[in-house]
Every structure is written in structure tokens, then in C-alpha cells.
N, C-alpha and C positions, 0 to 999 in steps of 0.2 A: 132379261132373265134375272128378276133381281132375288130369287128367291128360289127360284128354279120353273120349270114349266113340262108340259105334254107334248110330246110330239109327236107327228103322225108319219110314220116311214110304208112305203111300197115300192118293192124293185120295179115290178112293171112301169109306172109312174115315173121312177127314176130314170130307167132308160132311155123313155120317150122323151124325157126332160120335163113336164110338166112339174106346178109345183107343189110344194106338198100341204101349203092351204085348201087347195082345191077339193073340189068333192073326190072322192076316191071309192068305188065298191068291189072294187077286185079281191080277191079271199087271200091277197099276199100281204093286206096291210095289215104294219103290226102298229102297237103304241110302244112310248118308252117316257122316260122323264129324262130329263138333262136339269144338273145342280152341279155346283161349285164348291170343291171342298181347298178352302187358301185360292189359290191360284188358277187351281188345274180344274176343268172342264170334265164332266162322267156322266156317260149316256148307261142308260138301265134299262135294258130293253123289259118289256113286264107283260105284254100279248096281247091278243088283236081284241080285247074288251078296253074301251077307253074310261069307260068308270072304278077297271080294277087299276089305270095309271094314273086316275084321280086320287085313287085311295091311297096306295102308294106313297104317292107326292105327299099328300098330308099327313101320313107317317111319319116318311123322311124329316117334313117340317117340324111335328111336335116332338120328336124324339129328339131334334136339336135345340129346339126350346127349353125341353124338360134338363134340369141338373140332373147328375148321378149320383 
């Protein structure tokens, strides 16, 4: 995660212990990003459309790029 990335979470999946690369169609799964601010680790959860935790992400990224 050098930069931060998407992840795919589902409890039911969870449970069973499956893993969360796998295919998943259960209506539990959500998306989120995980990025690094210093040190510390921050999950974002953002909703069960994976192009809106695409978009997201690349927010995140250009608003860190950008000065203020």
C-alpha cells in the first residue's frame, strides 16, 4: 500500500473465513480505502459501489499532492 488502495470487506465472507480477493456477491459487501497518514493506518469505509472508492482514493491522492 504505497499510496493507499481499495478494499473489499463482507461479513458473511468474513465469517466463513474466505478471502476477501475472492469473488464476493452477497449484498453485505462494502468498499473502503485504507491510506497512511505518518505512521498510522485509516480505513474509510465509502459503500458497496467500488468506482465511488475509486474516486475517493483519487481525491484523497490529489488533494495530497495539491499545496494549500
Amino acid at each position: 500500500m504505497a499510496r493507499g488502495s481499495v478494499i473489499k470487506r463482507c461479513a458473511i465472507c468474513r465469517r466463513v473465513g474466505q478471502k476477501q480477493f475472492l469473488p464476493c456477491n452477497h449484498d453485505e459487501r462494502a468498499y473502503g480505502i485504507f491510506y497512511r497518514v505518518g505512521k498510522k493506518q485509516i480505513f474509510k469505509p465509502i459503500g458497496s459501489n467500488k468506482k465511488d472508492a475509486e474516486a475517493a482514493l483519487d481525491d484523497r491522492r490529489h488533494a495530497r499532492a495539491r499545496p494549500e
